[in-house]
PDB file of N, CA, C and O in Angstrom:
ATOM      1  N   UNK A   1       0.826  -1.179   0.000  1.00  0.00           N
ATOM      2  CA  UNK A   1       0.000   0.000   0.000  1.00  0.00           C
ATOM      3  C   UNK A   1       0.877   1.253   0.000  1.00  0.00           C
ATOM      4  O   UNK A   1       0.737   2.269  -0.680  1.00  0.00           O
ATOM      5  N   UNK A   2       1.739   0.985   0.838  1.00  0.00           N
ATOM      6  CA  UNK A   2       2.963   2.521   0.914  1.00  0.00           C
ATOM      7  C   UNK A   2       3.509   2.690  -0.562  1.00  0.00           C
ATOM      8  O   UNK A   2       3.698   3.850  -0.928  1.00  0.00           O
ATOM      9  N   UNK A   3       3.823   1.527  -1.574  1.00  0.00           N
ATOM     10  CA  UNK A   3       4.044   2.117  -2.780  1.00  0.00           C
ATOM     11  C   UNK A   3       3.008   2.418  -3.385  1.00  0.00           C
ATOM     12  O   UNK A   3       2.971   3.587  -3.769  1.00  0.00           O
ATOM     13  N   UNK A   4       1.953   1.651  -3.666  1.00  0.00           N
ATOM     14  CA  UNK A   4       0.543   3.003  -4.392  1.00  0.00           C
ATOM     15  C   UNK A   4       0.676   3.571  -3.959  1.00  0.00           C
ATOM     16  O   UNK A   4       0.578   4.530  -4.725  1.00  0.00           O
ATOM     17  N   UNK A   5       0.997   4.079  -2.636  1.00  0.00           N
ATOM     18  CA  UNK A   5       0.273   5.698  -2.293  1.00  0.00           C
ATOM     19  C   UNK A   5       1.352   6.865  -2.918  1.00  0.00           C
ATOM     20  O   UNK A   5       1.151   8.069  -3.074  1.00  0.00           O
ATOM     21  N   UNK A   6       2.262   6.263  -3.139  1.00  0.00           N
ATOM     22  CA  UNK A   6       3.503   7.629  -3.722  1.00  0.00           C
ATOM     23  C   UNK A   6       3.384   7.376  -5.034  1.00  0.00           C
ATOM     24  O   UNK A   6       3.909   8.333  -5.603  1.00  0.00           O
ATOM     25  N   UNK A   7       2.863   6.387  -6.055  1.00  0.00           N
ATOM     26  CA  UNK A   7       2.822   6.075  -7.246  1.00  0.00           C
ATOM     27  C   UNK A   7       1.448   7.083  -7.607  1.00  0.00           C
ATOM     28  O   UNK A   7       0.883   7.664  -6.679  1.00  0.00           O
ATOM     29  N   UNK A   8       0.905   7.254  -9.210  1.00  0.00           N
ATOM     30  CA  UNK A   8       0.025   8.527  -9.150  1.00  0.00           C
ATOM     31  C   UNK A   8      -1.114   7.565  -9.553  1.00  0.00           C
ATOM     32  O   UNK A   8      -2.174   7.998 -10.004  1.00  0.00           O
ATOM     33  N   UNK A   9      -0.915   6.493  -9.410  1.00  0.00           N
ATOM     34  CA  UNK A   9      -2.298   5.453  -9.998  1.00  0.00           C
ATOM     35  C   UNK A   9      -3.228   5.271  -9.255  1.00  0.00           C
ATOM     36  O   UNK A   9      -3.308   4.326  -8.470  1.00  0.00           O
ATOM     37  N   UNK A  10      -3.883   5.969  -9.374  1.00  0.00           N
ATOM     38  CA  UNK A  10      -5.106   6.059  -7.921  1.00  0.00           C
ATOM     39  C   UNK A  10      -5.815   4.892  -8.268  1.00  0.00           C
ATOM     40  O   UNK A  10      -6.147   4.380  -7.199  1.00  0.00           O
ATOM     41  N   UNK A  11      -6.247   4.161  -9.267  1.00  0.00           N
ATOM     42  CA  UNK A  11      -7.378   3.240  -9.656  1.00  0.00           C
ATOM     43  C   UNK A  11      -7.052   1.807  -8.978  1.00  0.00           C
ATOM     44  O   UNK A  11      -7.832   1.061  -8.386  1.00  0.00           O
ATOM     45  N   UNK A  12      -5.405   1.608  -9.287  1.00  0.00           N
ATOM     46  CA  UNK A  12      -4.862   0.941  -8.109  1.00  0.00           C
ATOM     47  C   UNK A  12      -4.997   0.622  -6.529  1.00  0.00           C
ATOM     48  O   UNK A  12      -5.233  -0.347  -5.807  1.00  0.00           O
ATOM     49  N   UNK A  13      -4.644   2.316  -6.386  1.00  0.00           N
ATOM     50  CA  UNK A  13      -4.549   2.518  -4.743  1.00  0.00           C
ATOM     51  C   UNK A  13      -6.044   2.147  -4.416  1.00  0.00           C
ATOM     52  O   UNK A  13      -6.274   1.319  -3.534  1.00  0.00           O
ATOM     53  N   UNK A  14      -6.911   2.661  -5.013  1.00  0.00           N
ATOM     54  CA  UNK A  14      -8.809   2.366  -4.435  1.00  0.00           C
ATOM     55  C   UNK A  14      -8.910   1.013  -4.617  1.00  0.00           C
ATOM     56  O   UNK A  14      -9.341   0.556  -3.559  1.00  0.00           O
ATOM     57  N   UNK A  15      -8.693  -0.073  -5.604  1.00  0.00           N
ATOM     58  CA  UNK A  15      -8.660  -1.397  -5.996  1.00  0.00           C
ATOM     59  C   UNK A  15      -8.049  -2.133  -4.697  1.00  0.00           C
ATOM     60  O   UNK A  15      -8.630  -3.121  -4.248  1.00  0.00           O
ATOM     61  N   UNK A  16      -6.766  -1.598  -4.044  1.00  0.00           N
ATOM     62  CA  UNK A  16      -6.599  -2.723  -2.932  1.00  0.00           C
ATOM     63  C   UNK A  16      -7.241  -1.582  -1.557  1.00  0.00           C
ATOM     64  O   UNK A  16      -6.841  -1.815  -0.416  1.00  0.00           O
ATOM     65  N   UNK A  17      -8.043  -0.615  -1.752  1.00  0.00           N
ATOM     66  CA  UNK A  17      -8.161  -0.131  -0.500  1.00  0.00           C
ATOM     67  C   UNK A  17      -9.572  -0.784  -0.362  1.00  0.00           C
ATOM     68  O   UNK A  17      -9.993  -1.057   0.762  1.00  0.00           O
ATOM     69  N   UNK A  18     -10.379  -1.062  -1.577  1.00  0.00           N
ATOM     70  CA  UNK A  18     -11.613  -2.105  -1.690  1.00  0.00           C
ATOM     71  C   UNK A  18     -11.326  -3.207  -1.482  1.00  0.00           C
ATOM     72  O   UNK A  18     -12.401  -3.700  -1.140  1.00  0.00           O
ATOM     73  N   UNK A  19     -10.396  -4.181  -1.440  1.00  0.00           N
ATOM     74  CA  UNK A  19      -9.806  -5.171  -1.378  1.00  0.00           C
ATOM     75  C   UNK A  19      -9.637  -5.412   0.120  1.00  0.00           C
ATOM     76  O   UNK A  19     -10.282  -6.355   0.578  1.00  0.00           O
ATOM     77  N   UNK A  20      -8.919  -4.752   0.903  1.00  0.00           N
ATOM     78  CA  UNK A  20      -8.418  -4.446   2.236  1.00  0.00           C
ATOM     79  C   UNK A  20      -9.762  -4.670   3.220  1.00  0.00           C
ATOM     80  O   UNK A  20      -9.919  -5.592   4.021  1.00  0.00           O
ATOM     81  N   UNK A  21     -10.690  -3.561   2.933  1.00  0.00           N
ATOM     82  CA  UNK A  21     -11.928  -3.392   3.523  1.00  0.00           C
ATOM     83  C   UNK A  21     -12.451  -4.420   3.411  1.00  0.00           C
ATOM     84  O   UNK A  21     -12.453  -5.068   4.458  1.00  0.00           O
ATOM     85  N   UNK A  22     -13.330  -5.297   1.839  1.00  0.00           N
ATOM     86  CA  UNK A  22     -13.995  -6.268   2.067  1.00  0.00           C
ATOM     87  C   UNK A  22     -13.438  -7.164   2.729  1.00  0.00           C
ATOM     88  O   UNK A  22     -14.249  -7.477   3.601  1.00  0.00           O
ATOM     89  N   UNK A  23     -12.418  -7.837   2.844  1.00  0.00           N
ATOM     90  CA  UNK A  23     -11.794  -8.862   3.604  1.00  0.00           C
ATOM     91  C   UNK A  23     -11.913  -8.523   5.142  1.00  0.00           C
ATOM     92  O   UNK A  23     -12.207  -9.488   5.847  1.00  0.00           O
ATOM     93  N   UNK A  24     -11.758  -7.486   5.688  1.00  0.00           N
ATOM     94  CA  UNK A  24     -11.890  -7.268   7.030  1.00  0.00           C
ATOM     95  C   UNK A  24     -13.676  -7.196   7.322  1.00  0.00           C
ATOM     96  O   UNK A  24     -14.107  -7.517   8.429  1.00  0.00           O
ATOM     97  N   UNK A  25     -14.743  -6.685   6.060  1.00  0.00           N
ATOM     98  CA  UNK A  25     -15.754  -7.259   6.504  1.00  0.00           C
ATOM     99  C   UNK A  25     -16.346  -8.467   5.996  1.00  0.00           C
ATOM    100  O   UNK A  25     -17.556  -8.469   6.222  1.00  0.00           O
ATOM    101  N   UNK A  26     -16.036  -9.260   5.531  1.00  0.00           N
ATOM    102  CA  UNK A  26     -16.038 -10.781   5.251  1.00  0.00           C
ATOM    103  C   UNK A  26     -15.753 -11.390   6.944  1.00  0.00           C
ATOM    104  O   UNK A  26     -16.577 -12.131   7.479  1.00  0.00           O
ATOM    105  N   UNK A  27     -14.538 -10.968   7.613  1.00  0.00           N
ATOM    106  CA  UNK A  27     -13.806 -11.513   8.358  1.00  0.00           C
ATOM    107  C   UNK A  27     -15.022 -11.923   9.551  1.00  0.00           C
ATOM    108  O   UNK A  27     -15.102 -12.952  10.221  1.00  0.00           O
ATOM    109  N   UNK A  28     -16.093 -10.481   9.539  1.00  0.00           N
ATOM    110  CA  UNK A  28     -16.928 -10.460  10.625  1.00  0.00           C
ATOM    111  C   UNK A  28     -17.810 -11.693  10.771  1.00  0.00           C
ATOM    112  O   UNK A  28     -18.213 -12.022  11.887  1.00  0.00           O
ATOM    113  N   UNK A  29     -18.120 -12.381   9.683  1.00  0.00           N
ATOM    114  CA  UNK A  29     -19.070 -13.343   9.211  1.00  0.00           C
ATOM    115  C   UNK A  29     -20.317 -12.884   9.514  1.00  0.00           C
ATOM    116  O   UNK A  29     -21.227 -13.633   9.870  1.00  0.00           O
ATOM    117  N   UNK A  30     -20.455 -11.301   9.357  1.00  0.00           N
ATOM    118  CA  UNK A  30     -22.023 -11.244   9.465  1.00  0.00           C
ATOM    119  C   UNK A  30     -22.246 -10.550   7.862  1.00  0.00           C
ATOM    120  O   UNK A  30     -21.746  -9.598   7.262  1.00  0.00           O
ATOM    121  N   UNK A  31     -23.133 -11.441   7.593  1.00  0.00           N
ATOM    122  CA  UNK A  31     -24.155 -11.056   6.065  1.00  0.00           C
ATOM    123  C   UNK A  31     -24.476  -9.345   5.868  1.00  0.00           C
ATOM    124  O   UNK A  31     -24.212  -8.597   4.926  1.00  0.00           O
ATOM    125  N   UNK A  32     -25.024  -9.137   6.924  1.00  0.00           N
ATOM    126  CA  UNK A  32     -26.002  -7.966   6.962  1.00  0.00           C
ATOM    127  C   UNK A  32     -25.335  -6.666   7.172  1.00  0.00           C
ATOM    128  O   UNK A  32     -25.785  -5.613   6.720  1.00  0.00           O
ATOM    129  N   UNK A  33     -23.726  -6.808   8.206  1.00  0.00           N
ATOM    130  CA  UNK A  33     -22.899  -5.929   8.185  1.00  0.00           C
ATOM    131  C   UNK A  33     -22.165  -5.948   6.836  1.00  0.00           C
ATOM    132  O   UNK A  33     -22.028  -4.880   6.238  1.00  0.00           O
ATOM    133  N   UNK A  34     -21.736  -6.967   6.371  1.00  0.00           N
ATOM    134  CA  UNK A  34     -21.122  -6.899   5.028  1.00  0.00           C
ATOM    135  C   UNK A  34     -21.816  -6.381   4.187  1.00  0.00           C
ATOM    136  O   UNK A  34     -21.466  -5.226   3.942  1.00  0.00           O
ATOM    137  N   UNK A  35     -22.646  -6.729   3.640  1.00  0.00           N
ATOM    138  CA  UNK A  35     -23.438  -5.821   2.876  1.00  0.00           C
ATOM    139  C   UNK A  35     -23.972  -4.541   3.181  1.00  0.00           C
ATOM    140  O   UNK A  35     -24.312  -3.961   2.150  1.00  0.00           O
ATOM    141  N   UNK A  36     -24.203  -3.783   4.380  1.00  0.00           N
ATOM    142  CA  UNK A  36     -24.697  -2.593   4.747  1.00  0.00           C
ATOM    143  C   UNK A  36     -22.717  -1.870   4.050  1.00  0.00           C
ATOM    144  O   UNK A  36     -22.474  -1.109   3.113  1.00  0.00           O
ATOM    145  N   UNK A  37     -21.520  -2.729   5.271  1.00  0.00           N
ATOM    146  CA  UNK A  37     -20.125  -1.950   4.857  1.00  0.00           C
ATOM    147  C   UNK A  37     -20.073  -1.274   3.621  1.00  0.00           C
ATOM    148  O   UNK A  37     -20.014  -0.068   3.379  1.00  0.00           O
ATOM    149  N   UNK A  38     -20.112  -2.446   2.739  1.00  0.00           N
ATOM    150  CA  UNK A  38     -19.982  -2.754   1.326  1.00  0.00           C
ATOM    151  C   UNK A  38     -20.706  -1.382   0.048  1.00  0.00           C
ATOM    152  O   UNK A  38     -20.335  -0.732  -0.929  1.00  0.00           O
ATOM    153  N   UNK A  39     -21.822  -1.564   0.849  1.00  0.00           N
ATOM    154  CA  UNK A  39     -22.924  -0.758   0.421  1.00  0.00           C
ATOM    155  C   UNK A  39     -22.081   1.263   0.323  1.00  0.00           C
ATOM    156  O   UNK A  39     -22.032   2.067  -0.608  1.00  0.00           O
ATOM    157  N   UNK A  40     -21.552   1.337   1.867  1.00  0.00           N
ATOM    158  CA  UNK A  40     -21.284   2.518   2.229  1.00  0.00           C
ATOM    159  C   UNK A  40     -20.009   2.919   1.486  1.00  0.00           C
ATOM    160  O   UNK A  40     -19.845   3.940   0.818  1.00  0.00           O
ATOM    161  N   UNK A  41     -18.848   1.606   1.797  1.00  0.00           N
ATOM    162  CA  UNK A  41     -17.670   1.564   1.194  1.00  0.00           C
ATOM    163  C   UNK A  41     -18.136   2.228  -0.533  1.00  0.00           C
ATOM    164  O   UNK A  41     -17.806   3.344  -0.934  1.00  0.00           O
ATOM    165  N   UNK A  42     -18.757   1.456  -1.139  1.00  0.00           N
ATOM    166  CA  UNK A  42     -19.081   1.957  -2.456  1.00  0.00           C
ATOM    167  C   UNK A  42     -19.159   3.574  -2.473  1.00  0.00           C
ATOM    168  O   UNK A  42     -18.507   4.429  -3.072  1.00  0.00           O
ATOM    169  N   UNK A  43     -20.061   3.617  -1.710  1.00  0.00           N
ATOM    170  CA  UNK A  43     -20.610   5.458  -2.080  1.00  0.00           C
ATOM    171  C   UNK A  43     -19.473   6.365  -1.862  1.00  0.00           C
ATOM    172  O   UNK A  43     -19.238   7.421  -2.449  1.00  0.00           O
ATOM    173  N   UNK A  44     -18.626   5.635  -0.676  1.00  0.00           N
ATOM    174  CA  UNK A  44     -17.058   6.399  -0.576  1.00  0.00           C
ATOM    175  C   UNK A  44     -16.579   6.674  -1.514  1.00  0.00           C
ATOM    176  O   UNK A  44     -16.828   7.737  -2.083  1.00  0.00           O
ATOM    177  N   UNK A  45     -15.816   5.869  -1.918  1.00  0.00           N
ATOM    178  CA  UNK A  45     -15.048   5.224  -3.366  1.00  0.00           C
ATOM    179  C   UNK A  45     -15.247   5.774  -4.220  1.00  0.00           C
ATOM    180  O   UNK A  45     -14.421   5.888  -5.126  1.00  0.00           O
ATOM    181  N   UNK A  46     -16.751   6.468  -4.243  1.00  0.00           N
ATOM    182  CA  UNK A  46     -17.326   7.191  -6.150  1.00  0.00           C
ATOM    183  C   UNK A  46     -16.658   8.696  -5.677  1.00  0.00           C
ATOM    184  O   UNK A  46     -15.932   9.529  -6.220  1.00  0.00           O
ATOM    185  N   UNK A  47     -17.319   8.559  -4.367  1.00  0.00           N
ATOM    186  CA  UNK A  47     -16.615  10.088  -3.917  1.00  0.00           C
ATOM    187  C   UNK A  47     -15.931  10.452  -3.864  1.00  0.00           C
ATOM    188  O   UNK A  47     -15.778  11.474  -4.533  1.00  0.00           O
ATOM    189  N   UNK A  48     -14.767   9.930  -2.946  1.00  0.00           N
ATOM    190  CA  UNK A  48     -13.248   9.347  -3.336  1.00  0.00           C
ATOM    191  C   UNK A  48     -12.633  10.112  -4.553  1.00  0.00           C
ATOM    192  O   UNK A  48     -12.072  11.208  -4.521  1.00  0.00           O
ATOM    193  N   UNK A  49     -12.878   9.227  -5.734  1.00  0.00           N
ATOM    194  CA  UNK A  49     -12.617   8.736  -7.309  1.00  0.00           C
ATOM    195  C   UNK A  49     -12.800  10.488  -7.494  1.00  0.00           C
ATOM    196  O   UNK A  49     -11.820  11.231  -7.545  1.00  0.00           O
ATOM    197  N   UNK A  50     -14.195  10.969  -7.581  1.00  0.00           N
ATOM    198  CA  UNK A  50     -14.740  11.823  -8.348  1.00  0.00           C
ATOM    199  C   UNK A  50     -13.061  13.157  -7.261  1.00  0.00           C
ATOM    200  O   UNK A  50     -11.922  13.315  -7.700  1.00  0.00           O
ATOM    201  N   UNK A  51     -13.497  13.633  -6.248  1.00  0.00           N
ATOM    202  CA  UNK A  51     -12.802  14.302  -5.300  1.00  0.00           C
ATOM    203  C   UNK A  51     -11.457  14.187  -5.936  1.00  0.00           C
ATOM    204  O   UNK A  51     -10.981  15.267  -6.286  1.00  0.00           O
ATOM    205  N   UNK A  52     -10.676  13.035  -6.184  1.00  0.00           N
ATOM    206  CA  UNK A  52      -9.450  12.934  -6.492  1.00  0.00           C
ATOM    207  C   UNK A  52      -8.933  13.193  -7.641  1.00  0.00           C
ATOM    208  O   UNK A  52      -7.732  13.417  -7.790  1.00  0.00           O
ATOM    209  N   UNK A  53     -10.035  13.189  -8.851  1.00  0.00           N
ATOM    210  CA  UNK A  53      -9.622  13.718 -10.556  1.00  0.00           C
ATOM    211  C   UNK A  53      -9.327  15.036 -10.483  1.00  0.00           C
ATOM    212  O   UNK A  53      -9.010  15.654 -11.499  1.00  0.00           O
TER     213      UNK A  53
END
């Protein structure tokens, strides 16, 4: 992660920061939190994306 973050490839850096997250909510084994996370994580991410161009 410390080299994406100094590299300028953001599509990368969001790809394992989505990566990172789902696995830690997978980890919970609850359905309903994963999908609510998941749900929120997304709306970040567009925001994120859009904020960072």
């Amino acid at each position: 992660m410390k080299a994406l973050s100094l590299s300028s490839d953001l599509d990368a850096l969001l790809a394992l920061d989505r990566r990172i997250h789902r696995f830690i909510y997978r980890s919970a084994k609850n359905r309903y939190l994963f999908d609510t996370l998941d749900d929120y994580h997304n709306l970040s991410l567009r925001t994120l994306h859009v904020a960072m161009r």
